[in-house]
Every structure is written in structure tokens, then in C-alpha cells.
C-alpha angles and dihedrals in degrees: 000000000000109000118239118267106209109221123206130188100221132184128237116248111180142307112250106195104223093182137343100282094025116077114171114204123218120207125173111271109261114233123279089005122158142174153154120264096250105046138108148228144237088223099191117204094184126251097062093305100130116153132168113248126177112227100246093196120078133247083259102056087082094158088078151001124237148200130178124202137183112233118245110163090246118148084252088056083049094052092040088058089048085055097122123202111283102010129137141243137152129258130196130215134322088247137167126057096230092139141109120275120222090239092054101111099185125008125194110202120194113189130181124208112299082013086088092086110084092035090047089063090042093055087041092053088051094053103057096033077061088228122189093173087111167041106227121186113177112199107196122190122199150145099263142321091286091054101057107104108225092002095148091051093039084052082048094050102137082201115141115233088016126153126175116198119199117215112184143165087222122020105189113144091006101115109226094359124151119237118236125002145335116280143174084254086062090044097054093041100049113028116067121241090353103190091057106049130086121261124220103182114185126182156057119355094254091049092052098046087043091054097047087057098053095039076059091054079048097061088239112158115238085233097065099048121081127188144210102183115189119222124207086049134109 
């Protein structure tokens, strides 16, 4: 038997540009919502236009609910841009079960562009539960400076045991950051005891894809990667 979706009207807040090309939208929190820090949306525009979207804000943000989104052009993007303060639309779940378990020691997240976002309200979460569970390395590839998503609060992180790795095509005016893309090099080098540590992979279908391979050149084990792969992105 198919398991119940809860489904909420929500009102738009306000758009906060990240970058460029990554806008988060912010609606009122509909009554007796919940979710894990991790998950993800239906986020339904009207006339057919339904995308997923993970809520990039934590469990402990409970003034709002939010969704980024990289900007694509698509008709969704442009619907998204005509969204007018306090208007309504519908939204679907939480759904997914891309999160951190209690019994997870060290993580080693790896995000790509707009796949900042779940990890973003998971590190979020952390940080104000004040966990010390575990060691947590984020390794986040993007273009350039001006293309990382919350790149000035994820260098603020009052995590302990926290480390944040920069991966960029070019690297101009990122202090410490690697050229180019993520590789198993940058893997072995940055994350502790790498083969023995839990993967959250979040992005684009072809990083994805890209990052499974070279965690199996790495020896890593499928059981300990878990993945958030974005649709809708080359």
C-alpha cells in the first residue's frame, strides 16, 4: 500500500540571490510540518509545473521554509522569478531519507553546484544542535568563488571537527582551494581515514555518476555511499 504525502498551501516570503545563477525562496511554515534535515519537496508552481526541490533550510530554522534553485531559464526558473509576496502554491512530503544517522562517526560529503543544498540544512542542523557525533569534511566542487552557494556561512560553520574543501575550475581569490575537479587525489588527501568513513554525494547525474566510480578506485564500499542526485542538470 502506497504510503500517505502530506500536502501544504504555503505563502511566499521573500527570494535571497546566493550567487548569480542560485536564488533560495523562502514561504511561511505550514502548520504541524516536519522534516529531516536532508529531504526534499514536490514544490508545485500550478499549471503542471512540479519540481523536487530539498529544503535548504534545517529542522531548526522554524521561522521559514526554503528552497534554492539554480537558475536555468526553464519555464519552472521563470515561474519561480513571477512568485509575488504572499502568494500561494502547493508542496508535497517531506520525502527522501538523504540525512545523517546517529550511528555515522566521520562523513565525507562531496556536493556539486546547486547539490549544496541538502547538505547545507544538514550542516546547518549540526551546527545549532551543537553535535559533536561526528567528523564531518565537505568537499564542494564549483565554477569559481562567485559560484559557491553559501560560501561565506559554510567558511563560518562553528562545527567541531569540521573541514570545508574548495574545488574550483578557477580558484582565483578562494584561499587554499584545488583547481579543477574532484578527484580520488583530493579524496585520499583530505578526508581521514577515507575508506572508513560514510559518503553523502549530492548533484547532478554525471557528477554523481563521476564520484561513485572513483570512490570504487578508492576501494570504498557501495554501502557506505549515499546519494542525492539532482535531475534537470547536466
Amino acid at each position: 500500500m502506497a504510503s500517505y504525502v502530506n500536502e501544504y498551501k504555503v505563502k511566499f516570503i521573500e527570494r535571497i540571490e546566493r550567487t548569480p545563477a542560485t536564488v533560495s525562496y523562502r514561504f511561511n511554515v505550514p502548520n504541524a510540518f516536519s522534516f529531516v534535515a536532508g529531504q526534499y519537496m514536490l514544490v508545485n508552481l500550478d499549471k503542471g509545473q512540479i519540481h523536487p526541490l530539498s529544503l535548504s533550510d534545517c529542522p531548526e530554522e522554524t521561522s521559514f521554509i526554503e528552497f534554492t534553485k539554480r537558475m536555468t531559464g526553464s519555464p519552472y526558473c521563470k515561474r519561480l522569478e513571477e512568485l509575488t509576496e504572499g502568494e500561494l502554491i502547493s508542496v508535497k512530503g517531506p520525502l527522501g531519507s538523504f540525512n545523517c544517522d546517529e550511528s555515522d562517526a566521520n562523513i565525507a560529503m562531496i556536493a556539486g553546484g546547486i547539490g549544496i543544498t541538502p547538505i547545507r540544512s544538514i550542516l546547518k542542523s549540526q551546527e545549532k544542535q551543537k553535535s559533536d557525533n561526528c567528523k564531518i569534511t565537505l568537499i564542494y566542487g564549483n565554477l569559481n568563488r562567485d559560484d559557491v552557494a553559501f560560501r561565506d556561512e559554510l567558511e563560518g560553520l562553528k562545527i567541531p571537527g569540521f573541514k570545508l574543501v574548495h574545488v574550483l575550475s578557477n580558484p582565483s581569490g578562494v584561499k587554499n582551494a584545488y583547481k579543477g575537479f574532484v578527484t580520488a587525489g583530493i579524496i585520499a588527501e583530505e578526508v581521514p581515514n577515507y575508506q572508513n568513513v560514510t559518503y553523502m554525494i549530492s548533484g547532478p547525474p554525471l557528477m554523481v555518476d563521476a564520484m561513485q566510480k572513483i570512490a570504487a578506485t578508492l576501494n570504498i564500499p557501495s554501502e557506505q555511499i549515499r546519494t542525492d542526485v539532482f535531475l534537470g542538470y547536466d
